[in-house]
One Martini backbone bead per residue (centre of mass of N, CA, C, O) as a GRO file, in nm:
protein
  286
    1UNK     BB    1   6.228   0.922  17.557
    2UNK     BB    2   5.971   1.027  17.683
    3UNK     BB    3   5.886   1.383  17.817
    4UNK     BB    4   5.639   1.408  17.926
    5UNK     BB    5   5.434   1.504  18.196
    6UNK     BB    6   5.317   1.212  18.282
    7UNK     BB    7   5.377   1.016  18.517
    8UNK     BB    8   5.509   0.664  18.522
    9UNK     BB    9   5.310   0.429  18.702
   10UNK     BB   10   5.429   0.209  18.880
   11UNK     BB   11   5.425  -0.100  18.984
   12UNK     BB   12   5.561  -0.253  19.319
   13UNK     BB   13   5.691  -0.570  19.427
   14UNK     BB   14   5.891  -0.636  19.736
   15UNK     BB   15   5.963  -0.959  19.614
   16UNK     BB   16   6.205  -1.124  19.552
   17UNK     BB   17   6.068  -1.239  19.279
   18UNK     BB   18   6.085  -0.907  19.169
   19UNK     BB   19   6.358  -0.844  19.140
   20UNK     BB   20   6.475  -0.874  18.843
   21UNK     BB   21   6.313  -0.638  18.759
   22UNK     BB   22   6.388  -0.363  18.952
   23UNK     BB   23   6.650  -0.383  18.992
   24UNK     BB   24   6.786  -0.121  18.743
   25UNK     BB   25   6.544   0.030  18.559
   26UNK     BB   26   6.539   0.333  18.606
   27UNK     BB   27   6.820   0.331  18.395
   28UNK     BB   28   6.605   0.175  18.200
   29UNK     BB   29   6.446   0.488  18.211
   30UNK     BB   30   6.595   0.732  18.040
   31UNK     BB   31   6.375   1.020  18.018
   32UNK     BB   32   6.159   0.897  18.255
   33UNK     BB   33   5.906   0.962  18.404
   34UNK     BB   34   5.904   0.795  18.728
   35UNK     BB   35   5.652   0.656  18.992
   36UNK     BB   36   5.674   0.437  19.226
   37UNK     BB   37   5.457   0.200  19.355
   38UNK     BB   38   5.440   0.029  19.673
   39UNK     BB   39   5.320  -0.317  19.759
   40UNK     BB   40   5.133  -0.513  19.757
   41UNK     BB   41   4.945  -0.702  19.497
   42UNK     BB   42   4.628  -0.628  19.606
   43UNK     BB   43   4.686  -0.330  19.570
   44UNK     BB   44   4.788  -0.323  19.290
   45UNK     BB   45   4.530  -0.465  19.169
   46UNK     BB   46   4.360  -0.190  19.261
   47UNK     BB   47   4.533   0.057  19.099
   48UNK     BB   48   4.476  -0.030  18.855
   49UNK     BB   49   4.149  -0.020  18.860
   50UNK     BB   50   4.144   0.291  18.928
   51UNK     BB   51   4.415   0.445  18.816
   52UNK     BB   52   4.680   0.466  18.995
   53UNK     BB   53   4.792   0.302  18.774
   54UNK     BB   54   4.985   0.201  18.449
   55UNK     BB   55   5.191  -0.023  18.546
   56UNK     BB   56   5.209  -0.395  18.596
   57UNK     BB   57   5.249  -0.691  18.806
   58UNK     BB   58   4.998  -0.876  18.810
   59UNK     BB   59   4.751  -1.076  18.843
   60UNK     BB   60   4.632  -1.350  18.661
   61UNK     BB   61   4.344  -1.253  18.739
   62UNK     BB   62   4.323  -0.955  18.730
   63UNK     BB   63   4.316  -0.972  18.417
   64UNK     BB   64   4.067  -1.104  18.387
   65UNK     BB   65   3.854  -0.994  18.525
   66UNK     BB   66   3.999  -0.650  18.370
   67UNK     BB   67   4.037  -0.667  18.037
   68UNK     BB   68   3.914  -0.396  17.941
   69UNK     BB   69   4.194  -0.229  18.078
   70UNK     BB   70   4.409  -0.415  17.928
   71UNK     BB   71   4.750  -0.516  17.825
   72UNK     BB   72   4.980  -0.668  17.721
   73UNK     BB   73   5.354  -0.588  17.673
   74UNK     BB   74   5.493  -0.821  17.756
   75UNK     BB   75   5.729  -1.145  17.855
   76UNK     BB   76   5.659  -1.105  18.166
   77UNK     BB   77   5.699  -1.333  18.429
   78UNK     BB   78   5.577  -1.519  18.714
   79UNK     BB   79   5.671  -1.855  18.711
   80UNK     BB   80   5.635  -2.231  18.728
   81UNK     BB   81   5.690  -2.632  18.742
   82UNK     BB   82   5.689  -2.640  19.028
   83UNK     BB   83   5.897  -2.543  19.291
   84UNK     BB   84   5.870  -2.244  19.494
   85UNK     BB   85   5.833  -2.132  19.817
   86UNK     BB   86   5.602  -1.889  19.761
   87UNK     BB   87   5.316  -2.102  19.757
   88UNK     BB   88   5.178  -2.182  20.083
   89UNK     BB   89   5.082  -2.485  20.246
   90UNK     BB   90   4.956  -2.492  20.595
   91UNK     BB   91   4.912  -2.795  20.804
   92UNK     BB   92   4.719  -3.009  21.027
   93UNK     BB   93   4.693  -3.184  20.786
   94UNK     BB   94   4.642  -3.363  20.562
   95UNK     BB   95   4.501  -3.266  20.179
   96UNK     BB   96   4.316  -3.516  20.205
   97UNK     BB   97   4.201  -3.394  20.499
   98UNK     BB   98   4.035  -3.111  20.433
   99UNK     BB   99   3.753  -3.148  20.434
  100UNK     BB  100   3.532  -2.870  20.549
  101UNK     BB  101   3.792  -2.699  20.612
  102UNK     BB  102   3.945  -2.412  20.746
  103UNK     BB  103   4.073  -2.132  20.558
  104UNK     BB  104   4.362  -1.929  20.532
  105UNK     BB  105   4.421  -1.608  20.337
  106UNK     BB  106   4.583  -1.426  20.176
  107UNK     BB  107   4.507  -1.093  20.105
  108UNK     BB  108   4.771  -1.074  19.892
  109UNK     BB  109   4.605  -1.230  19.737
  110UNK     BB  110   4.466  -1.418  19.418
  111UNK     BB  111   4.570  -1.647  19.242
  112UNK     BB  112   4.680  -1.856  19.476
  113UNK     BB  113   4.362  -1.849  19.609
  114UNK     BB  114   4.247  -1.969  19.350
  115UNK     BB  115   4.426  -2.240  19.316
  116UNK     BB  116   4.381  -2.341  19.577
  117UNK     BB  117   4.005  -2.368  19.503
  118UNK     BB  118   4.117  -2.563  19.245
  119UNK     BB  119   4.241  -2.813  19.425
  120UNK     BB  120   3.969  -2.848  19.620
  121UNK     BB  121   3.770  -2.906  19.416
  122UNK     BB  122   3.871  -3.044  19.165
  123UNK     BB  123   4.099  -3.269  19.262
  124UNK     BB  124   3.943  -3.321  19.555
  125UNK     BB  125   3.665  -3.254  19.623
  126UNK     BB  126   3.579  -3.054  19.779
  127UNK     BB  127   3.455  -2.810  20.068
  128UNK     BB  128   3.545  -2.487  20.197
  129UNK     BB  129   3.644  -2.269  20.404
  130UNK     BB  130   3.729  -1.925  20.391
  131UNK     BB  131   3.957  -1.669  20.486
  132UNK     BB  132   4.070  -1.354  20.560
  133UNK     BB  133   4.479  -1.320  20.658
  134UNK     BB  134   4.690  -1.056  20.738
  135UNK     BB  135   4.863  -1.284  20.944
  136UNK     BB  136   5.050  -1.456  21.090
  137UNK     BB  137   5.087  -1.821  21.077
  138UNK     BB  138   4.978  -1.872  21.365
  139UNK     BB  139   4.741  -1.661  21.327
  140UNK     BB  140   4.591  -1.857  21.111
  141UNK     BB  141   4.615  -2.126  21.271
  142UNK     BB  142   4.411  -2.070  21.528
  143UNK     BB  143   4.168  -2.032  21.303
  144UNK     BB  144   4.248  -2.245  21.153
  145UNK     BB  145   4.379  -2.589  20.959
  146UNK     BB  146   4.484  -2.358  20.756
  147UNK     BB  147   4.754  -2.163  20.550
  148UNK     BB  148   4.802  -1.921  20.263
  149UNK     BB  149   5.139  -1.813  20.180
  150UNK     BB  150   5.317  -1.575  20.050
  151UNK     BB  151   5.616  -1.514  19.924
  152UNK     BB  152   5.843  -1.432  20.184
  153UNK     BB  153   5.672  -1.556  20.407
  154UNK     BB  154   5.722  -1.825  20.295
  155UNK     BB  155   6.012  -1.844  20.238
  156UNK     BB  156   6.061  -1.761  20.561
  157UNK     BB  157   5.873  -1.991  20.741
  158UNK     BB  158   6.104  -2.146  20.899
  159UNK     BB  159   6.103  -1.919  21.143
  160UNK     BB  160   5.820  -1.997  21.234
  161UNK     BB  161   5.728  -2.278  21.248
  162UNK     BB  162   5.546  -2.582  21.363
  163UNK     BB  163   5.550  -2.838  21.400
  164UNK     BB  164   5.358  -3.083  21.250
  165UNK     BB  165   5.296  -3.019  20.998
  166UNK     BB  166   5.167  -2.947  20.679
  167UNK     BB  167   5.321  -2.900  20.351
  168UNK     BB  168   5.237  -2.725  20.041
  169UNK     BB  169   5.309  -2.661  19.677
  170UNK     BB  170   5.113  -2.538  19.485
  171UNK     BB  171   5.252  -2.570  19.205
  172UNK     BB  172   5.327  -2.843  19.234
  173UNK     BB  173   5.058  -2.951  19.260
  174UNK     BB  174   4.958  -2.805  18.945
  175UNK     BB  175   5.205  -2.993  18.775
  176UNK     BB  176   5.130  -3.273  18.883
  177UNK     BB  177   4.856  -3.271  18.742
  178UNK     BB  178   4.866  -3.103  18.453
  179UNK     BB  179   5.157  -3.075  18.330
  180UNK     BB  180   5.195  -2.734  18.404
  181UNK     BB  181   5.263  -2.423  18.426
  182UNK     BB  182   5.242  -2.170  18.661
  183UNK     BB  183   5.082  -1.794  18.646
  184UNK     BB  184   5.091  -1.540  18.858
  185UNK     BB  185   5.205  -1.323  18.667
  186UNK     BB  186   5.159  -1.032  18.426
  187UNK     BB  187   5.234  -0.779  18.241
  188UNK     BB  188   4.985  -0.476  18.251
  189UNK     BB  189   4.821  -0.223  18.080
  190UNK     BB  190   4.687   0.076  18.058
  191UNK     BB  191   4.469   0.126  17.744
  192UNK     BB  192   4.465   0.464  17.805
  193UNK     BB  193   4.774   0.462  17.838
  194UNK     BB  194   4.825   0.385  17.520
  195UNK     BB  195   4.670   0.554  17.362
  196UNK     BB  196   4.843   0.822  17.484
  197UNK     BB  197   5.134   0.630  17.483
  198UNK     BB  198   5.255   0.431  17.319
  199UNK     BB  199   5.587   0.443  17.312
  200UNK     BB  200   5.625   0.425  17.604
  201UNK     BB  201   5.529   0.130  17.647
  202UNK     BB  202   5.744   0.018  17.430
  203UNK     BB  203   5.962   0.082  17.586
  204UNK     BB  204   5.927  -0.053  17.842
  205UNK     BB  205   5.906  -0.339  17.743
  206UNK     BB  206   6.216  -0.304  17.641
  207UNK     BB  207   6.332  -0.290  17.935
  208UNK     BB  208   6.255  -0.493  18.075
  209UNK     BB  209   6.367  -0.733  17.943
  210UNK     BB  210   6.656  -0.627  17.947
  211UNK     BB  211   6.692  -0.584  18.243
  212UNK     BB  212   6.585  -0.940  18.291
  213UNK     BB  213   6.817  -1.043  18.137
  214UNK     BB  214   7.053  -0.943  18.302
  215UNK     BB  215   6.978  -1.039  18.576
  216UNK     BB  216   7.003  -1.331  18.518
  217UNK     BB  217   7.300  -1.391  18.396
  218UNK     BB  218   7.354  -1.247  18.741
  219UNK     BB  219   7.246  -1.392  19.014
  220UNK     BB  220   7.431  -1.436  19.188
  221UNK     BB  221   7.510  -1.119  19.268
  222UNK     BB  222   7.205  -1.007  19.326
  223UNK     BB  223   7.229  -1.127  19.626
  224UNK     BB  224   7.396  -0.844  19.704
  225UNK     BB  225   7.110  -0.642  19.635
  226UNK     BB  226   6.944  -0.721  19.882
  227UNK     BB  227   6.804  -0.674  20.097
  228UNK     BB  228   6.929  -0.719  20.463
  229UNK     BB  229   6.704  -0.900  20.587
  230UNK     BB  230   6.674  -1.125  20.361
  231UNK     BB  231   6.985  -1.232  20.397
  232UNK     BB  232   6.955  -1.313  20.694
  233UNK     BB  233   6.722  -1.556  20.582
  234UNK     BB  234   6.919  -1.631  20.406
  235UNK     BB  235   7.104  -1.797  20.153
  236UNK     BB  236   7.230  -1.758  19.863
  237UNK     BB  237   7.171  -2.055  19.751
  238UNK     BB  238   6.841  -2.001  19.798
  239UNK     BB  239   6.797  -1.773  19.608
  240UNK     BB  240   6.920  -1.867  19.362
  241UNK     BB  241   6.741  -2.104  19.306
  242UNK     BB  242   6.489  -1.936  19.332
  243UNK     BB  243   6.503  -1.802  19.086
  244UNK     BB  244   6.597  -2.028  18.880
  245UNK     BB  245   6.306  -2.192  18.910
  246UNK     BB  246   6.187  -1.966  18.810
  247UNK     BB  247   5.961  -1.805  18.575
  248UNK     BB  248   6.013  -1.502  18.325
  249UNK     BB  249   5.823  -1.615  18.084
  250UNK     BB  250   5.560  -1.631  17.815
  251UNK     BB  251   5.566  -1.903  17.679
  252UNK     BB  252   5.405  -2.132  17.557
  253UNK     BB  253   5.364  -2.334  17.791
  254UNK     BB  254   5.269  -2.134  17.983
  255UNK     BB  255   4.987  -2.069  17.821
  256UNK     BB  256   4.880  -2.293  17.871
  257UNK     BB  257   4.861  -2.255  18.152
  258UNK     BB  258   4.695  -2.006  18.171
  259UNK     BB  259   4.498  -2.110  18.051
  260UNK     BB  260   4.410  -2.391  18.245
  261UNK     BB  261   4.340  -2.185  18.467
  262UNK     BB  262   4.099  -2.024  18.339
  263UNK     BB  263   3.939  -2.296  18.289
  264UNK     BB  264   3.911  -2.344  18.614
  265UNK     BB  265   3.791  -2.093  18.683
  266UNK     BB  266   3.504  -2.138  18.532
  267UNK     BB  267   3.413  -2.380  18.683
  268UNK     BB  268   3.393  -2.252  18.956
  269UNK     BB  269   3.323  -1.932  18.918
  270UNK     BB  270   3.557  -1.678  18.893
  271UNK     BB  271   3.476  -1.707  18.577
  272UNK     BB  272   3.235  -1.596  18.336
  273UNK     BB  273   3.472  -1.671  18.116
  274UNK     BB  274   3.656  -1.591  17.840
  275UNK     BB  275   3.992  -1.596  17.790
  276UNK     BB  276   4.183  -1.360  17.592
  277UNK     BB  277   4.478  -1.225  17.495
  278UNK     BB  278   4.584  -0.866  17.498
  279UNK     BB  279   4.810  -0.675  17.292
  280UNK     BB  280   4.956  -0.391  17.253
  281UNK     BB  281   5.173  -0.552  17.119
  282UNK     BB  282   5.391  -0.709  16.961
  283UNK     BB  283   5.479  -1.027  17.139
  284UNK     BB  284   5.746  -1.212  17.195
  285UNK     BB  285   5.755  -1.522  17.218
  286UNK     BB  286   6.000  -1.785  17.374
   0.00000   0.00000   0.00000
């Protein structure tokens, strides 16, 4: 691999979910320099756009938002077709009788908080007011009616919960809607660092696939590899089940899924045009 002189600075999200990604990557990337930035999802899309990293797992609404910086690289990503416990809907009332309440978001977030805004527009035919609230959920339940949270926080959310609450997988209501999963992110690379390392990309994005084809078929094992404080909120099979639920491949029913998620996104007016994938390379879909 290339020993270029630029360092290959990586975001890094460092949410359960995106452990086998990153996991011992480091080691599948021997002769290249690499800085992991780590953050939330939305300060990673920030940092993509500005240019302060090359390469992220970022958020599948933030790769169409600024598709002409971007290039998909890899097949890898992360999705789901039903039940994820990692972005969830907590109610004070059921969904079906939300309509015209004040909504907090978790500004972590970019697609689950758009999924959110097209299951309530789209399926619910609701109209919503919505704030953005990076405080955790019982003080986001204080200002509004119900409360979106992703990641760990939601994952980890039965530790906060208070009782009567209404819960709502978000993944699960667009796939009993759609009959389709949903790509929450998806690994790309900025277009002028492709220009200038074409190589180094393709090394890249082979590395990844390889690093997380290796994670995933030792799942078992991998649970005693995360931080000990995850470890502490979780059971090894609550851990291990969530991860087996996930979808880590951009398969062909994934990108209906993903097409179908742009296609709603316009409806509502969150995106502006027609999005087309564009990859760095041939990217084998499997």
């Amino acid at each position: 691999m290339s020993t270029a002189s630029a360092p290959l600075r990586i975001g890094r999200i460092d949410y359960i979910n995106t452990f086998p990604f990153f996991y011992n990557l480091e080691s599948e990337l021997k002769g290249e320099r690499i800085e992991f930035i780590s953050a939330v999802p939305a300060e990673i899309n920030r940092g993509m756009r500005e240019g302060k990293i090359d390469a992220a797992l970022v958020s599948s609404l933030e790769y169409a938002l600024s598709q002409e910086k971007y290039y998909v690289f890899s097949d890898g990503c992360i999705g789901s077709k039903g039940i994820t416990k990692s972005v969830m809907l907590f109610s004070k009332f059921p969904i079906d009788q939300l309509n015209a309440c004040r909504i907090a978001l978790s500004s972590e977030s970019l697609s689950s908080a758009s999924l959110l805004k097209i299951l309530l527009k789209e399926k619910y035919r609701f109209k919503n007011n919505f704030v953005e609230n990076l405080r955790f959920l019982s003080d986001m339940l204080a200002e509004a009616d119900a409360a979106l949270v992703i990641g760990d926080q939601a994952l980890f959310a039965e530790h906060e919960r208070k009782e009567n609450l209404f819960v709502y997988d978000l993944c699960s209501e667009w796939s009993d809607w759609q009959e389709l999963p949903f790509c929450f992110a998806l690994w790309v690379v900025r277009k002028s660092f492709v220009d200038e390392y074409p190589e180094r990309v393709r090394a890249l994005g082979l590395a990844l696939d390889e690093n997380l084809k290796r994670n995933l078929e030792n799942v078992e094992n991998l649970f005693s590899l995360i931080p000990a404080e995850a470890k502490q909120k979780s059971e090894r099979r609550s851990i291990v089940d969530y991860w087996q639920r996930l979808i880590y491949r951009l398969d062909p029913e994934m990108l209906k899924g993903l097409e179908r998620f742009y296609e709603s996104a316009r409806k509502i007016k969150i995106l502006d045009r027609e999005i087309l994938i564009e990859y760095a390379h041939a990217v084998e879909v499997r």
